[in-house]
N, C-alpha and C positions, 0 to 999 in steps of 0.2 A: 726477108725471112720467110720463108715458104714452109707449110704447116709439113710436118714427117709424115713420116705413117705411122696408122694409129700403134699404140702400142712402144713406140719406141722412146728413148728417153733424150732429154732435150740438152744440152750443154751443161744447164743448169741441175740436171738429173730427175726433174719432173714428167712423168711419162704422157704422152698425147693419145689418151685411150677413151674421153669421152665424145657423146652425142651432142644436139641439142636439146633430146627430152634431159640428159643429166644436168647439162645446166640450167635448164627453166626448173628442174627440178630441186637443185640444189638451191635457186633465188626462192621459189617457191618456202623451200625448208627453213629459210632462214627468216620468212616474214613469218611462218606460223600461222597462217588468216587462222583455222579452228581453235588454238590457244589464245589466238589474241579477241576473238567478237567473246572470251569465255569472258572478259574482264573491259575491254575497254568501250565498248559501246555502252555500258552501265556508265563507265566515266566520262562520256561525252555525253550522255542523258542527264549527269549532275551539273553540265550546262546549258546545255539548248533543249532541255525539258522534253517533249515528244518529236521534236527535232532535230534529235542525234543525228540523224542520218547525212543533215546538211557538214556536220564535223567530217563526214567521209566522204561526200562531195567534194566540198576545197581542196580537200587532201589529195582526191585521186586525178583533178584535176592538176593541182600543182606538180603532185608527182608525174605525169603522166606532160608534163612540160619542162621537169627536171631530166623525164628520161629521156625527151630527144637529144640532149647532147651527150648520155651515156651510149644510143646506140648510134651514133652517126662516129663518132668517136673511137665507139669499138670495132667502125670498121677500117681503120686505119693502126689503134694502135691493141696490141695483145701479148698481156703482162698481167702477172700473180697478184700484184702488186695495185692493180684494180684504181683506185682516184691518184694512188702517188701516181701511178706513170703517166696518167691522163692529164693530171694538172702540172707533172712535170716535164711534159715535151710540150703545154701551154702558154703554161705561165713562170716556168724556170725550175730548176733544182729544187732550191730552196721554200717553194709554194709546195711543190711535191710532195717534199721531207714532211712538213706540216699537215699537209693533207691527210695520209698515211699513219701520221703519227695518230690524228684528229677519230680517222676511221677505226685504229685501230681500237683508241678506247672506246669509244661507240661500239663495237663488236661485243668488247667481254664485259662494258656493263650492262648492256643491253640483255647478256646471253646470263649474266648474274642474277638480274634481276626475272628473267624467264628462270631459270633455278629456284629461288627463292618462292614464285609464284608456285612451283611444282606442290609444294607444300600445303599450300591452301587448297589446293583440288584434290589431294591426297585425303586430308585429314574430312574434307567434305564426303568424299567416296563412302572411306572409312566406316564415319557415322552413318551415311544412308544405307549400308550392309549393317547396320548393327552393332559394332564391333566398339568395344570401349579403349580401344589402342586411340590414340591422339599422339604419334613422333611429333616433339617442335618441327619446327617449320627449318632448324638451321640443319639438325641431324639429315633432314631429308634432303636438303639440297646439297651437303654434301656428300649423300650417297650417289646424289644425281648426278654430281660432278668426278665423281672417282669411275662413276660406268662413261662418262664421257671423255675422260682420259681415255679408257684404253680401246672405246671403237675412235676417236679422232686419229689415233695412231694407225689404223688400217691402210686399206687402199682408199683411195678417195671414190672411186665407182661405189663401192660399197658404201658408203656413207652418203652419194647419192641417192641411190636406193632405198636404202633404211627411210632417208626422209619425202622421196616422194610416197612410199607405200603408207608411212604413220598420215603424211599428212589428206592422200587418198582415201583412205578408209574413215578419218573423221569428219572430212568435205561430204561424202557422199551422207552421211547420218544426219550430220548437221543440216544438209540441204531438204533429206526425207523432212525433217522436224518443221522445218520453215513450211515446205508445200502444205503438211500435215496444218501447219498454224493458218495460215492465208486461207485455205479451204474451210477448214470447220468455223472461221470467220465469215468466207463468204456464205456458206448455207445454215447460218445461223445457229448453229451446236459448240459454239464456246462458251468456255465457261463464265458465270457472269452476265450472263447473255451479252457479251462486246460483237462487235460487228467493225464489218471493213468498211473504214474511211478514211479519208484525207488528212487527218490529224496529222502524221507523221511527217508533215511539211509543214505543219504549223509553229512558229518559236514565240518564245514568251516574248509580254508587252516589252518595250523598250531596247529590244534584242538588234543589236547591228552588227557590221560587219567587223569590228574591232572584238567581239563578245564570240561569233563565228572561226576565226584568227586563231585565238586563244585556246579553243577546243577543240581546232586543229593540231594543234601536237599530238591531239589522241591518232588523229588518220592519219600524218606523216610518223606517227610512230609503230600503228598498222600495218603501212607498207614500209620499215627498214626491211632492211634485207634484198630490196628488188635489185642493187645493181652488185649482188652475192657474183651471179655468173658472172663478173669481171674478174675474179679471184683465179677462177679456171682456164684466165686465157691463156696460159703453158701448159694447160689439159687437153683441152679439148683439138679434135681431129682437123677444122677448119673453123677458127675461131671467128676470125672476121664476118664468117657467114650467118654461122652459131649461135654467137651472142648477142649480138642484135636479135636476133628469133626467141632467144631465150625471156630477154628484158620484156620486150610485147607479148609475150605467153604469158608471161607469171602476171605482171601488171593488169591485163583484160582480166584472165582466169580469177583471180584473187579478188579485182575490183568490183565484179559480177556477184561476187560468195558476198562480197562485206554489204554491197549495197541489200541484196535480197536477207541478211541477214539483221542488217539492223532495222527495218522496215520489219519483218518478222518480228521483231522481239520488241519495240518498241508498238505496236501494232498488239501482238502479245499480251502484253502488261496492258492495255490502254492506254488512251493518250487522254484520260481527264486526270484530274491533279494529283488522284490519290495509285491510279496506276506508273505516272511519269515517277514517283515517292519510291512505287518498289522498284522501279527498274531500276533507278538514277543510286537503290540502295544496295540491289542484286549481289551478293557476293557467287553465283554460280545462275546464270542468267539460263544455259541450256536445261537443269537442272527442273530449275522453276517451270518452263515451259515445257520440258515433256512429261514431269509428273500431271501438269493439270491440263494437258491436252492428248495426250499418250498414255502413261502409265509409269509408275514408279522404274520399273526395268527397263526402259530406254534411257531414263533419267541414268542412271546408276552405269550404263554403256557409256552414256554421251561425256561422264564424268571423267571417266576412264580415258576417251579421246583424246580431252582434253588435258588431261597429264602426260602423254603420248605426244600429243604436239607441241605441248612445252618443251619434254625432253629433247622432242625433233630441232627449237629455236636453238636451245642450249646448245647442241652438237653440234647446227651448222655455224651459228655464229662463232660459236670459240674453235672451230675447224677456220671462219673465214678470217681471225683474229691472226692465225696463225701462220696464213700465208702473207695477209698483210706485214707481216714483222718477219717472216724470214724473206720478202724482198725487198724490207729494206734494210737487213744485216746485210745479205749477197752484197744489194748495190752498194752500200757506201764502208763494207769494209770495217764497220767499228764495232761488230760483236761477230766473229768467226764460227762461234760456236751455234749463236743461232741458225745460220746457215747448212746444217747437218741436215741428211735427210737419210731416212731409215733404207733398208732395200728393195722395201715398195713402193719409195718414192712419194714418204710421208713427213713432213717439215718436224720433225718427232719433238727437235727441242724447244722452236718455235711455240708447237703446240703448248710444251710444259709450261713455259713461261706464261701463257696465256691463261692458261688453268691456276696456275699459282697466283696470278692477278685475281681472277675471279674469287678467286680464293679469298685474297685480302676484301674482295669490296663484300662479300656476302658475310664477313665474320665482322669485320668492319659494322655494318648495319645490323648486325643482334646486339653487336657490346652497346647497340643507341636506344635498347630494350622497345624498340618498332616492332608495333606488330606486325603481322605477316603482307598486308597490303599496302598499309605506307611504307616498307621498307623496296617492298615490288616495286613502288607507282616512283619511289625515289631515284631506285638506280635505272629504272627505264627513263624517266625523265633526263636523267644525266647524259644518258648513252642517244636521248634523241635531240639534243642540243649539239651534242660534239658529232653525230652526223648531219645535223644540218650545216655546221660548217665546212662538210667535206660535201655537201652538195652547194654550196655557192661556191668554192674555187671548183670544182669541176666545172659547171654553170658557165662561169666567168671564163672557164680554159676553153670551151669549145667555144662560146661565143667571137673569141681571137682567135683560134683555129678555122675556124668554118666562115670567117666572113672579114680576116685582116691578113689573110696569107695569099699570096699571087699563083699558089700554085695548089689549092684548092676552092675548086668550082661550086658554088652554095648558091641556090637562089635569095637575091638580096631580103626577099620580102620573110621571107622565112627567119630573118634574125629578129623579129619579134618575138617570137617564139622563149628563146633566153632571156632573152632581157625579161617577159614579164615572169618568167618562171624564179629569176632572180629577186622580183620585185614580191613576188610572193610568198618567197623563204624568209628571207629578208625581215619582210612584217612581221612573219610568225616568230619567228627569232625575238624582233623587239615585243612583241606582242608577252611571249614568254620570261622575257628579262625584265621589261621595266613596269613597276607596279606591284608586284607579285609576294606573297604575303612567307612569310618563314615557314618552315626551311628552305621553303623551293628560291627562296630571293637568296640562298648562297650558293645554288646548282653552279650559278655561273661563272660565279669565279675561279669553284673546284675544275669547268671545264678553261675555263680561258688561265688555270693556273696548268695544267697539262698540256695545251696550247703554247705556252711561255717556255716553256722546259724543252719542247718540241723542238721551235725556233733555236735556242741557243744550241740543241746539237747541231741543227744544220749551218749552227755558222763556224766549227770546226772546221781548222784549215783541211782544205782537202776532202771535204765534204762535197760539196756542190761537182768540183770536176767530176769525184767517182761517178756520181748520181747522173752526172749529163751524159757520158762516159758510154754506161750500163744502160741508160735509157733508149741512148739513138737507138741501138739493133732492136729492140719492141716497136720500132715504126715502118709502118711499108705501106704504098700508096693506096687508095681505096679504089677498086673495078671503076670506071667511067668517068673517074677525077683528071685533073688538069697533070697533077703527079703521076697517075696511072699511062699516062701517054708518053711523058717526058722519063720513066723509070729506066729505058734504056740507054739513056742519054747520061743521068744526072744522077750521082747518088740522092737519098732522101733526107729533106731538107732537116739540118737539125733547129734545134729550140733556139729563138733568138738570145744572145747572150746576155746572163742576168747579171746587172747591173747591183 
């Protein structure tokens, strides 16, 4: 399967007209880093105290051992369809089916609960202009979701775009603010008279790695969205190149903003008991910091950003929700109509359905009279459970891929690599499920009940074959692999057969 020229449309009628800036762009768009330090570094400070920043450590470390088997991966195989087709030319059809199913709701809760958030930075904005308007928080995120309807339907360049520029212009603010914070620290003009020190590494007495685990969910929920540019690989012009460059772009770029940024604002606030209190309580964390280090009108800018790069989560993720599920209607055949694609070569009704999901979970969590944060931190949590199980079957599929198949060449020592990146989802998984006090102790059933429903479509007859079917042609050998030599020999091996 050799990439067209750009522009041109693919079998499947998805046209090959992006870059690698659009896909690091679009993964970028859909972690949101300036939406997400607006809120969850507060939440990871309601843990490890002036020590938040180790929650984004683990994180980006584990992330960043998740993504070597997204980019070693994506150079081999390139599909819409993003962890299905990786964990299903891995680990078989039916891991796929799940997989996909797994990502897909992780996409629109996640992208619901980035909605729902819009609300809360809204109504903050609001107030710091003055203005005695206060829209709930539901009204707002359904207006968020009716303008995300109708740019998801676009062309998808354009919708690249849209979210590298929203999420450019509040990276660059957000980063002023930080240097802004770190300096008037260092020469001693903060406010408070706080000063720079080493606090920010320091965690509370009795703090282990079990307590660190735990509020990692905040930084694996940080970086969702890094393996987005998987979504694009019937887009982009030479994918196998591409998206590889993409994943290591947004992951360094992003990882770089988070760490400087919760250092910053943990640093900020101070790290003795009564500044760890307002951060860990921060409902609008930039806000706070450049009213008393800047001025009220950066504050009121940076508020703005931040409902900007929400909107930015929202669009990409229920844009990546969309391709998720119109390839896996194409492949398996049991909803046709998903399958549709506009004349710009936009998954149109894919997207609807995804939007109308959103829809249900964001009316869903007002009728439970939540306020605007715990309904957020709800369905974000939901949406970063059901993607960590689509990072351990990918995980698990490159780890057989890359180091159990005769006809790709992997350095043996390199399969550490997976396994502990497995072993680190893993924990945080159980770290997140068992122990865990109400509501968040029924997250997991609502996902591992979505999981169950997943499964039993994929064991409709005739499931699995479409799926294995549909998938070979997404495979072609990687430049300087064992396959790459033998390609004019042998066709390419398909998925061993599931059992």
């Amino acid at each position: 399967m050799n990439p067209s020229a750009a522009g041109t449309a693919q079998p499947s009628g998805l046209k090959r007209e992006l870059k690698v800036a659009d896909a690091a762009a679009f993964s970028i768009g859909l972690i949101g880093p300036v939406g997400v330090m607006a809120l969850l570094g507060a939440g990871a400070a309601g843990l490890l105290g002036a020590g938040a920043v180790w929650a984004f450590v683990f994180a980006l470390v584990a992330v960043a051992l998740v993504a070597y088997g997204f980019v070693k991966l994506s150079r081999y195989i390139a599909h819409t369809g993003s962890v299905y087709a990786t964990v299903g030319l891995t680990l078989g059809p039916r891991a796929g089916f799940v997989a996909g199913w797994a990502l897909f709701f992780a996409y629109v809760t996640i992208g619901a609960g980035s909605g729902m958030e819009i609300g809360l930075f809204l109504n903050q904005l609001l107030a710091d202009l003055g203005l005695q308007v206060q829209p709930p928080w539901l009204w707002v995120a359904i207006a968020a979701l009716a303008l995300v309807f109708l740019l998801a339907r676009r062309e998808v360049r354009l919708i690249t775009r849209l979210l590298l520029y929203a999420e450019l212009a509040g990276a660059v603010l957000v980063t002023v603010l930080n240097i802004v914070v770190l300096v008037k620290l260092g020469v001693g003009a903060a406010p408070g008279g706080l000063r720079l020190n080493w606090g920010f590494l320091e965690l509370p007495p009795g703090t282990d790695v079990t307590l660190i685990a735990a509020a990692a969910v905040f930084g694996f929920l940080a970086f969702a969205g890094f393996e987005g540019a998987a979504t694009l690989g019937e887009e982009t012009d030479n994918p196998r190149r591409d998206i590889p460059r993409a994943f290591k772009i947004a992951i360094i770029l992003v990882g770089v903003f988070y760490l400087l940024s919760t250092v910053a604002q943990s640093l900020g606030y101070g790290t003795d008991a009564a500044g760890v209190k307002r951060f860990a309580s921060a409902g609008a964390p930039y806000g706070d910091l450049a009213r008393g280090y800047v001025g009220p009108w950066l504050a009121d800018i940076l508020t703005l950003t931040a409902v900007i790069s929400l909107f930015a989560i929202f669009l990409g993720t229920l844009s990546g929700a969309a391709r998720v599920a119109f390839a896996l209607a194409r492949d398996t055949a049991l909803a046709p109509r998903l399958a549709r694609l506009s004349k710009n070569g936009a998954p149109t009704t894919a997207i609807t359905v995804a939007v109308v999901l959103a829809l249900i979970v964001i009316v869903g969590e007002s009728l439970t009279g939540a306020a605007v944060l715990d309904a957020t931190f709800w369905s974000l949590t939901i949406g970063t459970l059901a993607l960590l199980v689509a990072y351990v079957l990918a995980t698990a599929g490159a780890l057989r891929f890359l180091f159990f198949r005769r006809d790709v060449s992997t350095p043996k020592w390199q399969m550490v690599i997976p396994i502990l990146a497995l072993i680190l989802v893993l924990y945080t998984i159980y770290k997140n499920v068992v122990g865990v006090e109400a509501p968040y102790s029924y997250f997991p059933y609502i996902v591992a009940a979505w999981l169950l429903i997943g499964f039993a479509v994929s064991l409709r007859r005739g499931v699995a074959d479409r799926v294995r079917a549909a998938l070979r042609g997404s495979q072609e050998p990687a430049p300087g692999s064992v396959a790459s030599v033998d390609a004019g020999r042998q066709p390419d091996a398909a998925p061993a057969p599931e059992r």
